[in-house]
N, C-alpha and C positions, 0 to 999 in steps of 0.2 A: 504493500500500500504506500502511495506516494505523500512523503512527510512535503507539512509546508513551513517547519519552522525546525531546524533541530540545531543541540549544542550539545559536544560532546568535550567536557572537561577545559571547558569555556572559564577563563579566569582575565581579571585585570588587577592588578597593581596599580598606585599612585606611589613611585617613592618607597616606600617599606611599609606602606600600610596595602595594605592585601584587600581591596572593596566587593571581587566576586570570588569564590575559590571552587574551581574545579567543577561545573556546573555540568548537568548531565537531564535532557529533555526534548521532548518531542511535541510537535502542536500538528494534528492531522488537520487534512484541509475540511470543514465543515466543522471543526470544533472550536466549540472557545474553553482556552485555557488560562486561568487567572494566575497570576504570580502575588499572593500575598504576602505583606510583611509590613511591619514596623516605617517611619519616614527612616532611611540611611540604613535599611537594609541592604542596599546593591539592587534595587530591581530597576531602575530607571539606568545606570550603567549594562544594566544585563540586557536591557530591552536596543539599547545605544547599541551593543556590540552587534545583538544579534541581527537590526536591520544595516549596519556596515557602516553607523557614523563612527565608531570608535572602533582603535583596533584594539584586540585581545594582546593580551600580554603571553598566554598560552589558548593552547587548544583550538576549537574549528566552531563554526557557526557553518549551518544550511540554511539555504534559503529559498525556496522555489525551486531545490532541486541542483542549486549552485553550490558549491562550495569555496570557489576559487574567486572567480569577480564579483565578490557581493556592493560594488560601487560602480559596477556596468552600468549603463543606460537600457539593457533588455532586463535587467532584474528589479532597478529601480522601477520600472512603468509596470511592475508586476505588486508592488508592496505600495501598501497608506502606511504614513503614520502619523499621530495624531497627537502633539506634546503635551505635558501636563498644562502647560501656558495656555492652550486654544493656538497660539501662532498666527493671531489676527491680525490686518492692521486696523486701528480703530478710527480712522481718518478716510477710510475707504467704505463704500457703499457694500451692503451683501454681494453684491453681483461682480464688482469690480474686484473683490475678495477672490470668488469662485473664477472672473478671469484670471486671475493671477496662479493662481492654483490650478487651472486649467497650463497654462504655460508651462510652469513648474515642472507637472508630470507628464507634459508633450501631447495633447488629447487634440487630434487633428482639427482646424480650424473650422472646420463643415460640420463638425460633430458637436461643436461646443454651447451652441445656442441650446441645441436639444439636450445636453448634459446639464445646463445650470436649470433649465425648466425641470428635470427630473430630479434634480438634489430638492430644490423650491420645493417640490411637491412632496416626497418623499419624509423632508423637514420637519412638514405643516409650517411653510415659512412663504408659502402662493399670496403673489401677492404686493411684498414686501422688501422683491430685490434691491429697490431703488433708496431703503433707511440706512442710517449711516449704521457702521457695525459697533461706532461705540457707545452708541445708546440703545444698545438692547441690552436686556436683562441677562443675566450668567448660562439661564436655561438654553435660551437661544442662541446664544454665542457659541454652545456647545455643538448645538445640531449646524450651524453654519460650518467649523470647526468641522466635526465627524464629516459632512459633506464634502467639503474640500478636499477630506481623504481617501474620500470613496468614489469622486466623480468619476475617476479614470477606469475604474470596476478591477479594482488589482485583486487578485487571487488571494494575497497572504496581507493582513493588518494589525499593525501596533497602536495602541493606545494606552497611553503613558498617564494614569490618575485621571481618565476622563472625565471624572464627573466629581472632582475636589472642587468646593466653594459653589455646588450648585444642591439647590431645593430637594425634598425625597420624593415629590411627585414629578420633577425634571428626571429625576434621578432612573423613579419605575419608568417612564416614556422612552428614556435613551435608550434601556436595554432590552426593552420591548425591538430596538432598532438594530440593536447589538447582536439578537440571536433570528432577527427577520436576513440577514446579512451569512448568517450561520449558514442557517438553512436553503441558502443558494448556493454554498460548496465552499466558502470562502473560511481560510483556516483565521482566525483573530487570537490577539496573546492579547489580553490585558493586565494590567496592574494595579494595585486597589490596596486600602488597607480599612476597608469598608468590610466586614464582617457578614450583613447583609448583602452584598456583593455578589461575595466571596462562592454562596449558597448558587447562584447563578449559573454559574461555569460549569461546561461539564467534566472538566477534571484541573485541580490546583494543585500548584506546589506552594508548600509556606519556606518562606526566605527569613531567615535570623540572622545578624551579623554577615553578611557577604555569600552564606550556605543555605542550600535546597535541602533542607530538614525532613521534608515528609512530599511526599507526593502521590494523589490518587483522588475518586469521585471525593464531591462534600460525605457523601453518605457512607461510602467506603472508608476516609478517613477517619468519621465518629464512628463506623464498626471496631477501627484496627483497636482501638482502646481501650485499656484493660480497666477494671473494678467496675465504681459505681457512685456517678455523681449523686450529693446529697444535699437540698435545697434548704437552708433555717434563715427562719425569720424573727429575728431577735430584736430587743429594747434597745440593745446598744451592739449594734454589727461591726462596728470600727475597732473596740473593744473585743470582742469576743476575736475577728480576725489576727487581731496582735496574739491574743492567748493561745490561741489554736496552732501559729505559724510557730511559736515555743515551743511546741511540742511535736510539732510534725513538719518531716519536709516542707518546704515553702508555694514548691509548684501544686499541691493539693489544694493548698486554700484560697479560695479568692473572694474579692466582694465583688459582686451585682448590684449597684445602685443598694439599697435597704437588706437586701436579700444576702447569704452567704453559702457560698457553695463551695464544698468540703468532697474531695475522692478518696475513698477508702477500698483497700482489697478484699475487707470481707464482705459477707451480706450485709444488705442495705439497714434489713432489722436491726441487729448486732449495731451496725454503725452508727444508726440513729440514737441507737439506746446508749451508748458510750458517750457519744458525744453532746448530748444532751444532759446524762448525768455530770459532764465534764464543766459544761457552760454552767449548769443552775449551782453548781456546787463552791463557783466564784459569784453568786448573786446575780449573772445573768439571767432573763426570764426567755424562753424556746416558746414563741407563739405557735408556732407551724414547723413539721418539718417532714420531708418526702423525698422519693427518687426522681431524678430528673432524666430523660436522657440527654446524652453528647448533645452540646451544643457548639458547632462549630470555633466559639471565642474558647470555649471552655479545652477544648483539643489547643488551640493556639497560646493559650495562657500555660497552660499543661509544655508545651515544647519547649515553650521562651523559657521557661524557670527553669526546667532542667536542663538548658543549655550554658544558664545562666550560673548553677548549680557547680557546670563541670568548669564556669570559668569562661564559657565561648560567645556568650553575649553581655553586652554590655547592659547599664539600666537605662533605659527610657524615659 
């Protein structure tokens, strides 16, 4: 099967500091693969290498099939990508945008009127080619943005924090756009540290400190994990968190807004009852407490701390 994004033990260095190490992935064409992590995880240098603005320090990057001239002019007019900026100018009209952009990725000049009419529409931006692009709202700057990178109809697409500083209902609309895009064969890698995102994709790698930590579906990745998350609802959760991280590993425990979620290896019963006798017995009061399943933060909170644990991330 023909990959449309691959990197095999893909790394870059700055100096002595080490930003990707030895990177190891594939993105088939029709799928979208999200790259989560942390801000200065490495996903925006990784996403850099992989469509050929930077070069690797070690290792290969594919790309449509290329390995060798990923900065050709036939593999460029085959890739979008779409920077966490937008990469607008804000002084220019929608349309004179979408000209520009049309230029950029070479989109023959017969073709182009019918190409900005089809982004327009596409957008839900019909209409409106003619406003300037810096007074539209974030949402919209967005889908002008994604258009520009898709006008040329490239095979394989990057998008670098699409949807940083924009609305949650901007937010479902875009990816509504993101897997209509899919669904036509086109392989897309995004990057995100949107948690709800994250859920989206159909297969992720989580990125920590410069490393591909885990990779597989959202659903697959909360199968792979062992025990049993346990949900308490206490008077004082900031309190009882400190208490609990004294006594147990740190990547177990976490707070949830009010809520405090605790993983334990034995059964869930057992756990509730220990830990419950644990908290009331420092004058904490246990409102509520139950099993929860994996929740994707919950898997990523779980990996940061024990990597954190062995020394190999940093704090946030």
């Amino acid at each position: 099967e023909a990959i449309a994004i691959g990197a095999r033990d893909l790394s870059k260095s700055f100096g002595e500091f080490e930003a990707v190490k030895r990177i190891n992935l594939e993105v088939k064409y029709g799928e979208v693969y999200g790259l989560l992590g942390a801000n200065g995880a490495g996903k925006t240098t990784t996403i850099k290498m992989l469509c050929g603005l930077l070069e690797p320090t070690d290792g290969e990057a594919e790309l449509a099939g290329e390995t060798d001239s990923l900065r050709s002019s036939s593999v460029r007019q085959r890739i979008g990508y779409m920077s966490q900026k937008f990469s607008l100018y804000d002084d220019l009209t929608i349309e004179e945008n979408l000209d520009f952009f049309a230029g950029v990725y070479q989109v023959p000049l017969a073709e182009r009127a019918e190409k900005k009419r089809w982004v327009l529409s596409f957008s839900g931006l019909q209409g409106r080619g003619k406003q300037m692009t810096g007074s539209l709202p974030g949402g919209w700057k967005q889908r002008v943005a994604f258009g520009a990178a898709v006008m040329h109809e490239p095979s394989v697409l990057f998008l670098d924090e699409p949807t940083s500083g924009v609305d949650p209902l901007a937010r479902r609309a875009f990816w509504k756009m993101i897997n209509s895009f899919a669904d036509r064969g086109m392989g897309i890698l995004v990057t995100t540290h949107y948690l709800e995102e994250a859920e989206q994709c159909n297969r992720l790698g989580l990125m920590v400190a410069g490393e591909l930590v885990a990779q597989g579906t959202p659903s697959g990745l909360k199968a792979e994990q062992k025990g049993h998350v346990l949900e308490f609802k206490t008077d004082s959760p900031q309190r009882a968190n400190n208490l609990l991280k004294q006594e147990m590993e740190n990547w177990r425990v976490s707070l949830f807004g009010d809520r405090l979620h605790v993983i334990v290896d034995e059964d869930a019963t057992t756990g509730i009852r220990n830990i419950t006798n644990k908290l009331t017995s420092e004058g904490i009061n246990v409102g509520n407490a139950r099993e929860q399943p994996y929740s994707l933060e919950d898997v990523f909170i779980a990996v940061v701390e024990k990597m954190r644990k062995e020394g190999k991330a940093a704090e946030e």
